[in-house]
MARTI-843828 format. One record per residue (C-alpha): chain; y, x, z. Coordinates in pm, whole numbers, plus 50000, padded with zeros to 5 digits. Each point is the difference from the previous one (the first is absolute). Example, Ala and Ser with C-alpha at 12.3 -4.5 7.8 and 13.67 -1.06 7.14 Angstrom:
<nodes>
+---+-------+-------+-------+
: c : north :  east :    up :
+---+-------+-------+-------+
: A : 49550 : 51230 : 50780 :
: A : 50344 : 50137 : 49934 :
+---+-------+-------+-------+
</nodes>
This chain:
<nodes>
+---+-------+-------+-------+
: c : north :  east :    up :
+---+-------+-------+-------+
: A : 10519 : 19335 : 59826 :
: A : 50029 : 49916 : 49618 :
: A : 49963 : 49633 : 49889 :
: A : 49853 : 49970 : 49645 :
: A : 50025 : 49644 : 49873 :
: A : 49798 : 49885 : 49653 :
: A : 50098 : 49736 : 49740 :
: A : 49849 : 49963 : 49700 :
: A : 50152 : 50117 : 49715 :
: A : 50300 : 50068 : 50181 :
: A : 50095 : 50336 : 50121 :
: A : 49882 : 50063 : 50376 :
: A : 50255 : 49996 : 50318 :
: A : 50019 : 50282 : 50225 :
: A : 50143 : 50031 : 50340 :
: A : 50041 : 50199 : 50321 :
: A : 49953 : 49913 : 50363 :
: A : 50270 : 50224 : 50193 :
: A : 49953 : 49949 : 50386 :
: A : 50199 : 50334 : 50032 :
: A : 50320 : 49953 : 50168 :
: A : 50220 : 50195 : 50211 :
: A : 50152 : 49993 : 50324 :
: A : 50164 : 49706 : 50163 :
: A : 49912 : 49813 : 49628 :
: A : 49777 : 49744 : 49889 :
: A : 49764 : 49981 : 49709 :
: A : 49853 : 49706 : 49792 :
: A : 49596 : 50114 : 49917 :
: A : 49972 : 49622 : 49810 :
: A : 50009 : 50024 : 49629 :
: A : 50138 : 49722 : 49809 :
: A : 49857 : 49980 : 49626 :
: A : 50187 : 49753 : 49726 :
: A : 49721 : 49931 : 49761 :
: A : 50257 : 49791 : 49750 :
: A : 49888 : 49737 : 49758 :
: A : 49645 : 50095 : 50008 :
: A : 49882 : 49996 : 50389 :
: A : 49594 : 50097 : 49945 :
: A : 49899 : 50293 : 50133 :
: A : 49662 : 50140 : 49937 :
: A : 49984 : 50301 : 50210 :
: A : 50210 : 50142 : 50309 :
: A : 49900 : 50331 : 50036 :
: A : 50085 : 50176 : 50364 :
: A : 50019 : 50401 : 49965 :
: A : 50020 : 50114 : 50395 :
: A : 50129 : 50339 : 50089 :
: A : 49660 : 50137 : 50052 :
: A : 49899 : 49925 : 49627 :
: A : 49791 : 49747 : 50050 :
: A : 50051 : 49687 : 49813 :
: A : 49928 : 49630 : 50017 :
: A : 50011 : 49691 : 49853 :
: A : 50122 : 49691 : 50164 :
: A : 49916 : 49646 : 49878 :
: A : 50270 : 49843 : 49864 :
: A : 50314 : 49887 : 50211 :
: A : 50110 : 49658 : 50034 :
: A : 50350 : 49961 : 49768 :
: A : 50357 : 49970 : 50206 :
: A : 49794 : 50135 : 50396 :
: A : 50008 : 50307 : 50167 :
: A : 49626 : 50191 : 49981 :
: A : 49898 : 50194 : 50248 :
: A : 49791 : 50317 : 49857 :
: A : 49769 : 50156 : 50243 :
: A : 49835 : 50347 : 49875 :
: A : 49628 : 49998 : 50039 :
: A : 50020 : 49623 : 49936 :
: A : 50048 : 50004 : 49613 :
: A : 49701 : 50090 : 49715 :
: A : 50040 : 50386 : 49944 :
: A : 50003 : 50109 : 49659 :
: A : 49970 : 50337 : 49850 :
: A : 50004 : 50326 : 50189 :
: A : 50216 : 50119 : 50242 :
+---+-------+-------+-------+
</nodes>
């Protein structure tokens, strides 16, 4: 999945979850976002593999968020 994150007039944060691993390794899915001087964020975005995507209300600063799909606001067409 592809994380879109929103701040006004600043430019927009983009990451990706990567639960792929290999053999006998482990693998991190968490994403850790450093939103700098100006922590507001008015939209995180979720893109799933399928194409659908959703938007999540807005996490609590410095906590781990636990994004569920089918549990978020979907927005535009997959």
């Amino acid at each position: 999945a592809k994380v879109q994150i929103k701040r006004g007039g600043l430019a927009e944060i983009w990451r990706r979850v990567r639960p792929d691993g290999s053999y006998l390794s482990a693998n991190d899915s968490r994403i850790v976002v450093g939103l700098g001087s100006s922590p507001a964020i008015d939209a995180l975005i979720v893109h799933w593999p399928d194409g659908v995507a959703e938007q999540f209300d807005r996490p609590e600063p410095k906590r781990y968020t636990t994004l569920v799909q089918g549990q978020g606001r979907r927005v535009g067409a997959p």
